[in-house]
C-alpha positions as CSV (number, residue, x, y, z in Angstrom):
1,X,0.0,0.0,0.0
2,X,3.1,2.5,1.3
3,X,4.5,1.7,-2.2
4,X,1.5,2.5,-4.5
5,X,1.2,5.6,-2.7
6,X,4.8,6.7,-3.4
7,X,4.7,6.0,-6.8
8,X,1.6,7.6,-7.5
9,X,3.0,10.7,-5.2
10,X,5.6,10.3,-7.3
11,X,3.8,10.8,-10.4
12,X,1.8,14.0,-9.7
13,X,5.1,15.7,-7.9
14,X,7.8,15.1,-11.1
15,X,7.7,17.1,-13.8
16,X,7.2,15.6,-17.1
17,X,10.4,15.6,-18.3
18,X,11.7,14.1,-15.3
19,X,9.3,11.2,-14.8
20,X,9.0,9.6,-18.4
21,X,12.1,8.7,-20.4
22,X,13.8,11.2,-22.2
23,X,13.9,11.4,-26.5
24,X,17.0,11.7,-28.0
25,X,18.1,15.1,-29.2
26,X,18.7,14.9,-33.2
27,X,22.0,15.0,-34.5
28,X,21.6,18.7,-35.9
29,X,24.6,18.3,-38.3
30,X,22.7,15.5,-40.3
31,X,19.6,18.2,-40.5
32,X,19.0,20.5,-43.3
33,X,17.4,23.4,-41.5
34,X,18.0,24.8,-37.9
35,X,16.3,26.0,-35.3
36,X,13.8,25.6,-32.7
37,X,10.9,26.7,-31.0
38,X,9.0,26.5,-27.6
39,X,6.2,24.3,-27.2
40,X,3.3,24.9,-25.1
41,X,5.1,23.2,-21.8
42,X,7.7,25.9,-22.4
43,X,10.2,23.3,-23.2
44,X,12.7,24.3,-26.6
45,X,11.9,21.7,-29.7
46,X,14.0,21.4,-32.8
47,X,11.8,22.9,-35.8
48,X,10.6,20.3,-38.5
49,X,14.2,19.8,-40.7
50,X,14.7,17.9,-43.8
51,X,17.4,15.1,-43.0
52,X,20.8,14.8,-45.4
53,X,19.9,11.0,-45.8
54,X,16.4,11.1,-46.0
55,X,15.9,8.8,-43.3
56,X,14.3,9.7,-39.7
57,X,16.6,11.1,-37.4
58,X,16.9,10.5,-33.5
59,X,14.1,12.2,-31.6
60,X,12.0,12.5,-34.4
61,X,7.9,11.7,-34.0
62,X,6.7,12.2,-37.5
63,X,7.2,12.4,-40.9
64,X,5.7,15.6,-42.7
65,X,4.1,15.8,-45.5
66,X,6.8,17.8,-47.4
67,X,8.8,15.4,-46.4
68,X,10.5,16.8,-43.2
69,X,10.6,15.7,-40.0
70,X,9.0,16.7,-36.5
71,X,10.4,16.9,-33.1
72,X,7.0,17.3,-31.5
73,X,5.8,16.2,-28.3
74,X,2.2,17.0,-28.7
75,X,-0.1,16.1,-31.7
76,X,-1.9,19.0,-31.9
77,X,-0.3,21.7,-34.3
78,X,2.3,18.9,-35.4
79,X,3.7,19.4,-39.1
80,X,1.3,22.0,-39.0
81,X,3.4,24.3,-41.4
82,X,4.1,21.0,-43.3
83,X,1.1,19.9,-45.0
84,X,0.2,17.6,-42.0
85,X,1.5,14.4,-40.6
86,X,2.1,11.7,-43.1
87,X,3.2,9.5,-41.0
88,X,3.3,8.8,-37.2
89,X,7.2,7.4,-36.0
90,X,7.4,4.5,-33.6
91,X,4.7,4.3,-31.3
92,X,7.4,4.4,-28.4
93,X,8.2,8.2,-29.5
94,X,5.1,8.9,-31.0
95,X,3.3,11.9,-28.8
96,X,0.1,11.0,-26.6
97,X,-3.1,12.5,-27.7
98,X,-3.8,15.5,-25.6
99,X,-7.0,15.8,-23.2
């Protein structure tokens, strides 16, 4: 019982960040554009970037339309500025739908 209640204190008292695993950074020298942004949790996300091989790179949770692809965390707005999400990345990275 003491130990359900810790983890679930646990839960609500960690941020985020801190109490899921974190996703890889992308390697920014095999991205075409730079840059980033901040999301609504106020945390800074590499903008959607083209990729020098053309294959997904670390960190990333879609695959635009145009062909990019995005760091986000949420699904709301993702690829937004990229004709939309063709594709969803691994459903380990892939962002949970927001309530």
């Amino acid at each position: 019982m003491k130990l359900a209640a810790l983890a679930l204190l646990g839960a609500l008292v960690l941020p985020p960040a801190l109490a899921s695993s974190p996703t890889p950074s992308p390697d920014s020298t095999q991205l075409i554009e730079q840059g980033s942004y901040i999301n609504a949790d106020g945390t800074s996300v590499h903008r959607p970037a083209h990729t020098r091989s053309g294959r997904a790179p670390a960190g990333a949770s879609a695959r635009c339309r145009d062909g990019s692809y995005s760091f986000s965390k949420h699904r709301s707005g993702t690829c937004s500025r990229h004709g939309g999400v063709a594709l969803w990345l691994d459903s380990a990275r892939r962002p949970a739908p927001q309530q």
